[in-house]
DOVOZA-631070 format. One record per atom (N, C-alpha, C): residue in one letter; x, y, z; atom name. Coordinates in steps of 0.001 Angstrom, whole numbers, plus 500000, padded with zeros to 6 digits. Atoms other than C-alpha are relative to their C-alpha. Example, Ala and Ser with C-alpha at 12.3 -4.5 7.8 and 13.67 -1.06 7.14 Angstrom:
<sites>
> r/x/y/z/a
> A/500890/498810/500000/N;
> A/512300/495500/507800/CA;
> A/500900/501200/500000/C;
> S/499180/498810/499940/N;
> S/513670/498940/507140/CA;
> S/499230/501090/500730/C;
</sites>
This chain:
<sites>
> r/x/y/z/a
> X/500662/501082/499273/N;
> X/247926/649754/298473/CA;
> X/501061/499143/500679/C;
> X/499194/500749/499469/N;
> X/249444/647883/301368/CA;
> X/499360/498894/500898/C;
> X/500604/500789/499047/N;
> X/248871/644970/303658/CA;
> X/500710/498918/500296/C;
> X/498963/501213/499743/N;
> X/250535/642093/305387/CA;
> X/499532/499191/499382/C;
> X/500731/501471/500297/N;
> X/250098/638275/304214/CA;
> X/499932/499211/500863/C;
> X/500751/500814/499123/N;
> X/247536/636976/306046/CA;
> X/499228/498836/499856/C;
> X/500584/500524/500433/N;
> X/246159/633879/305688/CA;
> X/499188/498936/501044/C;
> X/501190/500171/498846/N;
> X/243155/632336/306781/CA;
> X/499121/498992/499197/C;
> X/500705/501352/500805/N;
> X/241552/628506/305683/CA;
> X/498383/500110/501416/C;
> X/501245/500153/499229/N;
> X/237815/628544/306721/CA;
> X/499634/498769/499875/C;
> X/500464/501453/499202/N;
> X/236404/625598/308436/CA;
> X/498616/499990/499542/C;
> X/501030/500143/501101/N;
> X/233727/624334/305875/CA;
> X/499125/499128/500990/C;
> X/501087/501256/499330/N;
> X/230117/622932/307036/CA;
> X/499825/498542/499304/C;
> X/499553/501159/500769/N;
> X/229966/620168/304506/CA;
> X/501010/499335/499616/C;
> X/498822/500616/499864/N;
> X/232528/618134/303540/CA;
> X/500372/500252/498473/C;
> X/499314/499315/501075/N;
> X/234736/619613/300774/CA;
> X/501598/499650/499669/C;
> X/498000/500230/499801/N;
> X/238386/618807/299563/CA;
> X/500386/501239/499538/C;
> X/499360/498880/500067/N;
> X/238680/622556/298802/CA;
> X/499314/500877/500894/C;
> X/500999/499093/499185/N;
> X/238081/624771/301543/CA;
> X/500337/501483/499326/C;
> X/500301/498761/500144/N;
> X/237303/628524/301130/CA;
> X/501419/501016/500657/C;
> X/498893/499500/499401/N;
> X/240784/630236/301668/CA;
> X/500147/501950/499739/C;
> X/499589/498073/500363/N;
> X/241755/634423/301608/CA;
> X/501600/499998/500876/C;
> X/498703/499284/499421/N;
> X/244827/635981/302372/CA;
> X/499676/501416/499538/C;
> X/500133/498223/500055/N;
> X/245281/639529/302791/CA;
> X/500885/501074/499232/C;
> X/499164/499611/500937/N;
> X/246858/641397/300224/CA;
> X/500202/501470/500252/C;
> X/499747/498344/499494/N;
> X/246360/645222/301334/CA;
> X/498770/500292/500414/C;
> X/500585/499472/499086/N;
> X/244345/648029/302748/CA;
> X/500108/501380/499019/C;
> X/500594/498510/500351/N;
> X/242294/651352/301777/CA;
> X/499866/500745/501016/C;
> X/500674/499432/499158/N;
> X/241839/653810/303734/CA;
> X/498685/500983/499357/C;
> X/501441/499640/500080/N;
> X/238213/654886/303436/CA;
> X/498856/500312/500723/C;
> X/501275/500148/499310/N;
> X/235505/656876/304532/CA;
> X/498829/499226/500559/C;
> X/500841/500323/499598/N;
> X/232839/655113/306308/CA;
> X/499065/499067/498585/C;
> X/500273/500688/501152/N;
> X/232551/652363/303112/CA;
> X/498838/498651/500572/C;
> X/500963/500179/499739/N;
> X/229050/651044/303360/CA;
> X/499587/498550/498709/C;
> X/500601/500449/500898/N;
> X/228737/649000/299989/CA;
> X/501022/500299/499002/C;
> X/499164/499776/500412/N;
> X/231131/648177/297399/CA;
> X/499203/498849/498884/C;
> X/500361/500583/501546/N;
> X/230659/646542/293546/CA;
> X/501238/500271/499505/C;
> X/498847/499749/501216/N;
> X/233667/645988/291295/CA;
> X/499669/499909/498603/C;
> X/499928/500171/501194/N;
> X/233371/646779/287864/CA;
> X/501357/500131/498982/C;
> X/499061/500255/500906/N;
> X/235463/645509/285081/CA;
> X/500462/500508/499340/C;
> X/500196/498596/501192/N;
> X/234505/648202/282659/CA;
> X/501128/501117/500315/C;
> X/499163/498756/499458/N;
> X/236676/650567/284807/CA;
> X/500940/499278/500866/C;
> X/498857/500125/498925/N;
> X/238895/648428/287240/CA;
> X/500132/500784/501094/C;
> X/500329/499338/498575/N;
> X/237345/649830/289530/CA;
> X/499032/499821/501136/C;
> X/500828/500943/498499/N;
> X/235191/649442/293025/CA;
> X/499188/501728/499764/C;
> X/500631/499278/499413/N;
> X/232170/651380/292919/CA;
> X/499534/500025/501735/C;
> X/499934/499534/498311/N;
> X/231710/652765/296575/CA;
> X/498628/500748/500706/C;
> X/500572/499247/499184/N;
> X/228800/653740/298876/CA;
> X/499859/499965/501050/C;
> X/499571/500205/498462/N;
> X/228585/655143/302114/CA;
> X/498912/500571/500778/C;
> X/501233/499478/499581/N;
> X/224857/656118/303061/CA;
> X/499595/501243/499959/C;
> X/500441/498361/500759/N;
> X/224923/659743/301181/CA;
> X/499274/499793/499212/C;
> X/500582/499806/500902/N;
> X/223478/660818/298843/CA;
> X/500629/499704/498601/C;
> X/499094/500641/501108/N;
> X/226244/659608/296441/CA;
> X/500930/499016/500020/C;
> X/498838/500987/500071/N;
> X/228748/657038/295009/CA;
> X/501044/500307/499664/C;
> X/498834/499722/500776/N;
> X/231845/656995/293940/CA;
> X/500597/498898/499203/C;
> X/499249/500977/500483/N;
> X/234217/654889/291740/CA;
> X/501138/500420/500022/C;
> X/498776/499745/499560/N;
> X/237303/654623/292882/CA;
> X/501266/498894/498670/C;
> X/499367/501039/500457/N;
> X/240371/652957/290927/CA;
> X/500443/499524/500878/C;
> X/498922/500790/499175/N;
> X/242309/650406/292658/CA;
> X/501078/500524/500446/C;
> X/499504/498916/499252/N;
> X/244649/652814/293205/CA;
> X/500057/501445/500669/C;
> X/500148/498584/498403/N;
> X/242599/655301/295460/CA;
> X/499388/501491/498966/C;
> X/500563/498980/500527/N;
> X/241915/657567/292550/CA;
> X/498493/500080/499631/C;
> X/501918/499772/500421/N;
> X/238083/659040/291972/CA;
> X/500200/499998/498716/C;
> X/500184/499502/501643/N;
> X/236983/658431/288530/CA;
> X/498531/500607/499340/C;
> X/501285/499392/500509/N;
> X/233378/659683/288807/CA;
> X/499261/499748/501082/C;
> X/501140/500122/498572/N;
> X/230426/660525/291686/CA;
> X/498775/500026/499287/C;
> X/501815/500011/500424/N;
> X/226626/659813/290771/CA;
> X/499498/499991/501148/C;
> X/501080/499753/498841/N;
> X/223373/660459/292734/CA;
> X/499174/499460/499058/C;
> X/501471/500910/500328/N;
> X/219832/658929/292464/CA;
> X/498689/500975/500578/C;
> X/501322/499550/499070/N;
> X/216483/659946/293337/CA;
> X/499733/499884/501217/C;
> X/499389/499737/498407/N;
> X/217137/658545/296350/CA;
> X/499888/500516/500869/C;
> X/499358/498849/498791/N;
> X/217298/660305/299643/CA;
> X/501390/499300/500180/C;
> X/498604/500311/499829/N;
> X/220403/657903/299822/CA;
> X/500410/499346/499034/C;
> X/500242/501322/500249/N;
> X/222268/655313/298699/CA;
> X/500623/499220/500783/C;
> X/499914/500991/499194/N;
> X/222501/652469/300727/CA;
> X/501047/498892/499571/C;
> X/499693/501559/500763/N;
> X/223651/649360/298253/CA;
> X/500227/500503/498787/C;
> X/499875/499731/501596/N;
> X/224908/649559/294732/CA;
> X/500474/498333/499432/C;
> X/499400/501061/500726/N;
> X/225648/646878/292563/CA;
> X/499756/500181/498554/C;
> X/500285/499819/501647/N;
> X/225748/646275/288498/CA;
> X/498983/499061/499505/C;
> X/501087/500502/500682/N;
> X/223028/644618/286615/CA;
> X/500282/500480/498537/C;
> X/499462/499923/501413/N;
> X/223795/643850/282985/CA;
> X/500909/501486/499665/C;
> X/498506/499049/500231/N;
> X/225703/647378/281888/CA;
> X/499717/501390/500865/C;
> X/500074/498661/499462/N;
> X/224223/649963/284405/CA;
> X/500042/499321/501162/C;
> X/499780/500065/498988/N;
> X/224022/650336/287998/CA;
> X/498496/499935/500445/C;
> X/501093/500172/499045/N;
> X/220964/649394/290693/CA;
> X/500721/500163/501162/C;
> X/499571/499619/498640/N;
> X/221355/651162/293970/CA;
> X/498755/499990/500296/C;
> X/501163/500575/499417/N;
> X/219051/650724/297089/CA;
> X/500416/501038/500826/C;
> X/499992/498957/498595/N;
> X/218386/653395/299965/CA;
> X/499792/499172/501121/C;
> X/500432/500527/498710/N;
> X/218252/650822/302578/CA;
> X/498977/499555/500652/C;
> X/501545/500174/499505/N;
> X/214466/650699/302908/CA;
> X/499106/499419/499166/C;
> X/500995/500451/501337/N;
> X/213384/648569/300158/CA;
> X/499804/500568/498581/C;
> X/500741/499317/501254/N;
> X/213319/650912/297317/CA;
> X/501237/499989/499608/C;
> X/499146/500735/500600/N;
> X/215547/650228/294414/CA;
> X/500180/501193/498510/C;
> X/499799/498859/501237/N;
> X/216879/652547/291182/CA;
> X/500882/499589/498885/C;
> X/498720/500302/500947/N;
> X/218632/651819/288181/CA;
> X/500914/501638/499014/C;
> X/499647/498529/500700/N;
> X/220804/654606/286868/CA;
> X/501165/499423/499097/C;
> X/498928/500133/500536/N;
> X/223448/654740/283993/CA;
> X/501687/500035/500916/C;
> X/498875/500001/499045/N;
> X/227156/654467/285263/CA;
> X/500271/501482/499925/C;
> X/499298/498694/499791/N;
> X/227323/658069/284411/CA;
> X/498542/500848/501084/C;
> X/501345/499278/499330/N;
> X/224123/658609/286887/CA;
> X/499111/500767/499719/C;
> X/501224/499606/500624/N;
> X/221773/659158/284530/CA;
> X/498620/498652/500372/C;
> X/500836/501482/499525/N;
> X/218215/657388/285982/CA;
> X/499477/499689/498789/C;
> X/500402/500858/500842/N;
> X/216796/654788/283682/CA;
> X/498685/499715/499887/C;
> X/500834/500594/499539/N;
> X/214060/654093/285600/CA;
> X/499347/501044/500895/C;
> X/500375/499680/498874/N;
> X/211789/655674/288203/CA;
> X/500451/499373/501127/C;
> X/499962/501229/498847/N;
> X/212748/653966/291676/CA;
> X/498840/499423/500315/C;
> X/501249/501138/499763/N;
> X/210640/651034/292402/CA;
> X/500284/499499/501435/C;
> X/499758/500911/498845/N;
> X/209579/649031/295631/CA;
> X/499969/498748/500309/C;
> X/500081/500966/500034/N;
> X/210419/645731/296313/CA;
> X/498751/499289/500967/C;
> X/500879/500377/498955/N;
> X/207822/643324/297388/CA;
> X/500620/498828/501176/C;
> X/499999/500741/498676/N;
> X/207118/641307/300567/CA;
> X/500439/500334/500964/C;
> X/500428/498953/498433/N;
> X/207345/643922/303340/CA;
> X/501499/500223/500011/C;
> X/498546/499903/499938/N;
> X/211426/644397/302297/CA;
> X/499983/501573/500757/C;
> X/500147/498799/498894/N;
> X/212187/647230/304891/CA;
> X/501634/500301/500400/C;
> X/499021/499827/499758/N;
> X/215885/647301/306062/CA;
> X/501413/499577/499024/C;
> X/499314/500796/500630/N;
> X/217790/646420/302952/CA;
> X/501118/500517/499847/C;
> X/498696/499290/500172/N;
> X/221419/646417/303443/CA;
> X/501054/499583/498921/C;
> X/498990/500440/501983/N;
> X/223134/644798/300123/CA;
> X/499149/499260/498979/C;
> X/500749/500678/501043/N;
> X/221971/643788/297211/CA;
> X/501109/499361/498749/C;
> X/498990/500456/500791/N;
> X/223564/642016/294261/CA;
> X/499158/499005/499076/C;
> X/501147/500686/501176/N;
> X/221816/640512/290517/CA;
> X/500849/498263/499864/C;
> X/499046/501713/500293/N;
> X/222938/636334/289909/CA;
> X/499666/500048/498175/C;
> X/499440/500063/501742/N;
> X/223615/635311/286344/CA;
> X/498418/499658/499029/C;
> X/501627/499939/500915/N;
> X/219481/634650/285806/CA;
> X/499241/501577/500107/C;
> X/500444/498329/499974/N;
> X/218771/638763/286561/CA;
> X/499646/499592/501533/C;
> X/501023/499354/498381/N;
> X/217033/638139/290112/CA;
> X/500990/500743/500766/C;
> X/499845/498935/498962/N;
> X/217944/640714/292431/CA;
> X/500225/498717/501218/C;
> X/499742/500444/498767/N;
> X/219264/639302/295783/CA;
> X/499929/500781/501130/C;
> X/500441/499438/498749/N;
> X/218650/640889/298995/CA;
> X/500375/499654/500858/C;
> X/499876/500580/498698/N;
> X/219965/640771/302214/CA;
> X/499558/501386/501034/C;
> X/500165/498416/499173/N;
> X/218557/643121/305550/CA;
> X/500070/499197/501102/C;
> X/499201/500713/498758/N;
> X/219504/642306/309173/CA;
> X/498688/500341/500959/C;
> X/501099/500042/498984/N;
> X/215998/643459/310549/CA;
> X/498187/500170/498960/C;
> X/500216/501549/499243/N;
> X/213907/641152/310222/CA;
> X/501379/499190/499085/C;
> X/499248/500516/500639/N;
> X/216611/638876/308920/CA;
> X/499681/499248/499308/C;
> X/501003/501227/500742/N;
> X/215997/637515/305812/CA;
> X/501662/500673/498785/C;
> X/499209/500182/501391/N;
> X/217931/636622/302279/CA;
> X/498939/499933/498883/C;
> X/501841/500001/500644/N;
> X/215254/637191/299442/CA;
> X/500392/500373/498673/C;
> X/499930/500022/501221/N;
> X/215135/636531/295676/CA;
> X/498694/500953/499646/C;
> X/501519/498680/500717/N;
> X/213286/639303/293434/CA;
> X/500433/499842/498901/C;
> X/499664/499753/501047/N;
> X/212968/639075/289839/CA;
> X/499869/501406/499384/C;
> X/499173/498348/500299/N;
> X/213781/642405/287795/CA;
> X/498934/500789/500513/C;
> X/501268/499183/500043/N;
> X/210458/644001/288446/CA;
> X/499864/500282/501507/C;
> X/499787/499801/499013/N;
> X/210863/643454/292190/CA;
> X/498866/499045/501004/C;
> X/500889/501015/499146/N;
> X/208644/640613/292861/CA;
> X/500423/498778/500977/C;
> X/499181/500679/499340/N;
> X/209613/638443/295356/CA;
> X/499581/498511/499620/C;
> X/499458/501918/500206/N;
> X/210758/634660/294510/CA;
> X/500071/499370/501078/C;
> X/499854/501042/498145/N;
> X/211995/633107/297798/CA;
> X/500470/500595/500943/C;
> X/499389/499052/498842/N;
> X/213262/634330/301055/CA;
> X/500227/498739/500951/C;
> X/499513/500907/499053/N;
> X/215399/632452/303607/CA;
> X/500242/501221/501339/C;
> X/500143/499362/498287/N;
> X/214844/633371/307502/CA;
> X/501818/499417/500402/C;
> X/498949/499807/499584/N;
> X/218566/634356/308381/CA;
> X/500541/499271/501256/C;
> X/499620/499906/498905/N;
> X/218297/633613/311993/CA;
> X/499810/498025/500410/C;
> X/500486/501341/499698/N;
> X/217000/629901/311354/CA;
> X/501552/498868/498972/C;
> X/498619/500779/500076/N;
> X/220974/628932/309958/CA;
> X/500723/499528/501231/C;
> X/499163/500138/498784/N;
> X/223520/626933/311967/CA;
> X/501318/500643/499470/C;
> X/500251/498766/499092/N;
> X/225249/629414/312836/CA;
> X/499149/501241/499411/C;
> X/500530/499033/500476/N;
> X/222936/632195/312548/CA;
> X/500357/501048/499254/C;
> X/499790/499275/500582/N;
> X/223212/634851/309960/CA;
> X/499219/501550/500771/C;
> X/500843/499145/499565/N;
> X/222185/638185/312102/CA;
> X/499944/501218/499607/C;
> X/500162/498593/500844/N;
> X/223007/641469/310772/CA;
> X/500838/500172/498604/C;
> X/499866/500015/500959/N;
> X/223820/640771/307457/CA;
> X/499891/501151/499483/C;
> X/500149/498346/501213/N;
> X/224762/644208/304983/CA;
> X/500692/499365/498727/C;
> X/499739/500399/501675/N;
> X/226912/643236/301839/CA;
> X/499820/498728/500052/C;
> X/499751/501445/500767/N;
> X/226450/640651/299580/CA;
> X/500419/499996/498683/C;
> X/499977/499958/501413/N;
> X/227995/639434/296401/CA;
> X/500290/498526/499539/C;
> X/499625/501165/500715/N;
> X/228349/636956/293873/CA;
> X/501147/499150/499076/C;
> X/498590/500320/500529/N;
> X/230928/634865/292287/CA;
> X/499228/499239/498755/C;
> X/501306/500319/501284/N;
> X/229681/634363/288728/CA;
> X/501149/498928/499590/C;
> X/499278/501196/500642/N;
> X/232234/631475/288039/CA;
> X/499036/498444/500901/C;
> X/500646/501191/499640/N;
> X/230134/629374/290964/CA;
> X/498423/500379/500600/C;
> X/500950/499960/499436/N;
> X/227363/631110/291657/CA;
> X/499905/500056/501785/C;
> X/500608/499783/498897/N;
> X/227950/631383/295136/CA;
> X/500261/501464/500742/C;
> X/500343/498864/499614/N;
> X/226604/633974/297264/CA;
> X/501043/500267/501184/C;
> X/498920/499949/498604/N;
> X/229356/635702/300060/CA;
> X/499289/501325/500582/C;
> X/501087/498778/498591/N;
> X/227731/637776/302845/CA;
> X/500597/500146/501423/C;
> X/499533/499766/499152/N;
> X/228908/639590/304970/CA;
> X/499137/500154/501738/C;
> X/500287/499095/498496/N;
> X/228221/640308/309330/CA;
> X/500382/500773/500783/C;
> X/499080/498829/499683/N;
> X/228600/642904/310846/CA;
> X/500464/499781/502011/C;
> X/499518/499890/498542/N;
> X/229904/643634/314553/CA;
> X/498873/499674/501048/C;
> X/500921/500309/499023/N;
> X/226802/643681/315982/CA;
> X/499271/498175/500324/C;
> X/500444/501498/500900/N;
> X/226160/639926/314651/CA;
> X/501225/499462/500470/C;
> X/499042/500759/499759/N;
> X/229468/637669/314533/CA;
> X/501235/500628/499201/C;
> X/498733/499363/500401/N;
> X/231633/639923/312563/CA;
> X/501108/498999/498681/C;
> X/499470/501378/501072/N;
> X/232116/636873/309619/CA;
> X/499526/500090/498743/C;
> X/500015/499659/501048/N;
> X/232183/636166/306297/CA;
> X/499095/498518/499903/C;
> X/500560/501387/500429/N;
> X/229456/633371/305246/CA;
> X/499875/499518/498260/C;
> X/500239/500199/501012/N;
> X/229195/631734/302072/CA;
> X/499476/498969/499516/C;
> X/501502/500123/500772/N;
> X/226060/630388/300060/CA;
> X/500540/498914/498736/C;
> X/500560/500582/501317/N;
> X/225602/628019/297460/CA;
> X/498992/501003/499198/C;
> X/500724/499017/500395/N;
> X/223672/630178/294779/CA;
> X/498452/499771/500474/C;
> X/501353/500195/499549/N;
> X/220463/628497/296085/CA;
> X/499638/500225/501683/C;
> X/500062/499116/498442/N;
> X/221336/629825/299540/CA;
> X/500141/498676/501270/C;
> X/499019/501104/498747/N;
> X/222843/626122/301569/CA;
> X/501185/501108/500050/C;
> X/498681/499119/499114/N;
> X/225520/627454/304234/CA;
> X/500791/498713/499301/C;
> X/498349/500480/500588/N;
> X/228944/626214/302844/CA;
> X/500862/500164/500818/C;
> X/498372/499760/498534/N;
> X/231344/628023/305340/CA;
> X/499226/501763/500644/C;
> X/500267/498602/499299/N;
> X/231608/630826/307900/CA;
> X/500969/499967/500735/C;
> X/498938/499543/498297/N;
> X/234159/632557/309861/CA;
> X/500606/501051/500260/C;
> X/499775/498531/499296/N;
> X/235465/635233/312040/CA;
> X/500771/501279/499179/C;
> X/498785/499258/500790/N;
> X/237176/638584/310265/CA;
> X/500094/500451/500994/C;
> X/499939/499241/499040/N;
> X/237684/639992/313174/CA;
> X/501841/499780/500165/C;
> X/498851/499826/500275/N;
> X/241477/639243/312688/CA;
> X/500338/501438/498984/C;
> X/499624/498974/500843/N;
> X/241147/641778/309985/CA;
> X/499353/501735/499750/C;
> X/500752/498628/500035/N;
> X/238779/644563/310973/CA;
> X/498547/499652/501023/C;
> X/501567/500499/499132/N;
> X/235103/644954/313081/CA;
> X/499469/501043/498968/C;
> X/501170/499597/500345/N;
> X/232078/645593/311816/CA;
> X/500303/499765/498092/C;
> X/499874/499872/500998/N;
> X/232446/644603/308311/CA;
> X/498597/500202/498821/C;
> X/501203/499861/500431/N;
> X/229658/646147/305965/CA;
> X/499931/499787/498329/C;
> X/500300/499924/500866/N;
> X/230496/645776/302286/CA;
> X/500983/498863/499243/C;
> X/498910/501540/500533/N;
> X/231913/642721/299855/CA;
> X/499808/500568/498485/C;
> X/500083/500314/501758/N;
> X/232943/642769/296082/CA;
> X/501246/499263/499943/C;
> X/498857/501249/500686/N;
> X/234684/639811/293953/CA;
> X/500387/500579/499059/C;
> X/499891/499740/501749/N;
> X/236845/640586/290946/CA;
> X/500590/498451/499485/C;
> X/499440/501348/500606/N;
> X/237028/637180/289573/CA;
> X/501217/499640/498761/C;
> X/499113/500239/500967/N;
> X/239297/637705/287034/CA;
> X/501895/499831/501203/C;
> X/499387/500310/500121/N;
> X/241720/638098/289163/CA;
> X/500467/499495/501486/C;
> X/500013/500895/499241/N;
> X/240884/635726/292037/CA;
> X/499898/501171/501477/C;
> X/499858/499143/499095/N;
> X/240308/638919/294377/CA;
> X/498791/500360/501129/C;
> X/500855/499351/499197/N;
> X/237967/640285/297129/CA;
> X/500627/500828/500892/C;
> X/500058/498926/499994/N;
> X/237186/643266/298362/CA;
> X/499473/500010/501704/C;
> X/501106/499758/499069/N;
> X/235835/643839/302110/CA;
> X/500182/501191/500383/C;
> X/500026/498475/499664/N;
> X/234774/647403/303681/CA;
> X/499417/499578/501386/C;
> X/499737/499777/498223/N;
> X/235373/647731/307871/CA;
> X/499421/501489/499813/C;
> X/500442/498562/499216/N;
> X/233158/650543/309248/CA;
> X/501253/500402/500832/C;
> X/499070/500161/498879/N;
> X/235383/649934/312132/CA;
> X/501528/500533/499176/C;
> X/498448/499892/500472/N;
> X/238775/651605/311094/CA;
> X/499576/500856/498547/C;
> X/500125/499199/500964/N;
> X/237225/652783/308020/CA;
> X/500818/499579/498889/C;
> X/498657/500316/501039/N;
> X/239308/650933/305443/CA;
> X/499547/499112/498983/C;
> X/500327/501056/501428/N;
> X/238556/648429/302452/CA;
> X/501189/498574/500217/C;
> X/499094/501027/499983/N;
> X/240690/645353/302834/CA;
> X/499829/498790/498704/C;
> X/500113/500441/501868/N;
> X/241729/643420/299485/CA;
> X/500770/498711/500524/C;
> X/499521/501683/499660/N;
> X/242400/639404/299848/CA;
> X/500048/499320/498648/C;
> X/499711/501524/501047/N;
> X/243655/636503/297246/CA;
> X/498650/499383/500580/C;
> X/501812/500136/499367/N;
> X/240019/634924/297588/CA;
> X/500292/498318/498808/C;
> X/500072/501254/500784/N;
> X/239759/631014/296454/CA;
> X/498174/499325/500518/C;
> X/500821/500701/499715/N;
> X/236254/629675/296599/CA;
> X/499774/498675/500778/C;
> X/500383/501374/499653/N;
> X/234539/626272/298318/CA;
> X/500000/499370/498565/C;
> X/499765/500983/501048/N;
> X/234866/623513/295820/CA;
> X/499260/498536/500425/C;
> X/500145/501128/499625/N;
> X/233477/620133/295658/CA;
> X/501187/498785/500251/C;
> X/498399/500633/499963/N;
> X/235717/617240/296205/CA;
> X/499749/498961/498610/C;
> X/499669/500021/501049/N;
> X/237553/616425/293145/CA;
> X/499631/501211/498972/C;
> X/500104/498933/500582/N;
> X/237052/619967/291581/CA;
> X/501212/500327/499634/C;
> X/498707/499283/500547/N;
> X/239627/621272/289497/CA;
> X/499816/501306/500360/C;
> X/499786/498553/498934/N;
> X/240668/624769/291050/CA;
> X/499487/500847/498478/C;
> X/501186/499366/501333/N;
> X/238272/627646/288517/CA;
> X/501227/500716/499494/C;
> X/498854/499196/500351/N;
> X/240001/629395/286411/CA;
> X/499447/501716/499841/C;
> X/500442/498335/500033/N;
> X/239643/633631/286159/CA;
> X/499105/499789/499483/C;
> X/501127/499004/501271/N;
> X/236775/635209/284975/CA;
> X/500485/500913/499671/C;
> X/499493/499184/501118/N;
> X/236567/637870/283003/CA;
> X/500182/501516/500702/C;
> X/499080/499198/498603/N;
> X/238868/640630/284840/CA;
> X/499635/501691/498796/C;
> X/499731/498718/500512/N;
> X/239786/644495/283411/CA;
> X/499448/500218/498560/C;
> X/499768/499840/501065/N;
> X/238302/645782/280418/CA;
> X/501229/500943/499047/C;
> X/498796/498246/500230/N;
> X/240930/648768/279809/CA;
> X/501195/498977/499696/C;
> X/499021/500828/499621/N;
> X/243274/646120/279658/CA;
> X/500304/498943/498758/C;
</sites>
């Protein structure tokens, strides 16, 4: 893994004495990386890229295991308590063991969910949702009922083709990505879904489609269609003012 140090203070909507900072720490090269989840368990970035399978990659590039789903694809993956929930893109949702054994039948989410391009569980189980047509952000509890939904296109600045999303379980907030066709930025959420910050990656790649945090050890993850690569940043959250800076979560188990 390589990459220059790049660094980059985003220009916060509210008023904050810690803004939302990354620097750029290296670079993957990677197939057509669609959707990315880090798990701890393995120190590793599960990976999908709109096949029929995933992968888990280690941090250093090696495969440590491919699963499939019922699926015709998978679209979205993320973890939910100790297994995996992947999404085909179209609303329909699967839980399988990490060794891709299913758990579950696949289920469909409600309230007309149709283009869903990331998903990701918050620290109460709901399912999160993001799809870029119609644009919406949309709480589902485990079963797949829908809780709330925020109209994407009715933020300042608009959120338009939204694909990954993930969470930062030290603050709860949500980071979502846009892609090329949209503004090509990284926005980030209060867990109740207020805009906090937003701004351009387009210094570091186009079309960016997939996000994972490893909080332990202050890291993120983004995946460029464009170029095809994974890009890995020092990642410091928004803060209130007077916030003491967070300390790790809980990083590598192997470790």
């Amino acid at each position: 893994m390589f990459g220059k140090a790049a660094f980059l203070a985003l220009v916060l909507i509210p008023v904050s004495a810690a803004a939302l900072e990354l620097v750029e720490t290296g670079r993957y090269e990677l197939n057509r990386p669609a959707s990315l989840e880090y798990d701890p368990t393995f120190c590793g970035l599960w990976i999908a890229n709109e096949g029929p399978e995933a992968v888990l990659m280690t941090l250093q590039g090696d495969e440590l295991r491919r699963i499939t789903s019922d699926l015709f694809r998978i679209k979205a993956i993320t973890i939910e308590d100790d297994h995996l929930l992947v999404g085909d893109g179209f609303g329909k949702l699967q839980r399988l063991s990490k060794d891709g054994e299913p758990l579950a039948e696949p289920f469909q989410l409600d309230g007309g969910a149709a283009d869903t391009e990331g998903v990701a569980v918050n620290a109460d189980g709901h399912i999160l949702t993001v799809e870029d047509d119609p644009e919406r952000l949309t709480w589902f509890d485990r079963s797949g009922a829908m809780i709330a939904r925020i109209d994407t296109m009715d933020l300042d600045p608009p959120l338009s083709e939204a694909q990954g999303i993930a969470i930062d379980p030290r603050t709860g907030h949500l980071l979502i990505v846009d892609d090329w066709e949209g503004s090509n930025s990284l926005y980030e959420f209060t867990a109740d879904g207020e805009l906090l910050a937003q701004a351009s990656l387009l210094e570091y790649g186009t079309d960016p489609e997939g996000i994972a945090i490893r909080p332990g050890s202050n890291q993120l993850f983004v995946a460029f269609d464009g170029g095809a690569q994974i890009v890995t940043f020092a990642y410091t959250p928004t803060l209130p003012e007077g916030a003491e800076p967070l300390p790790p979560g809980a990083d590598c188990m192997l470790f």
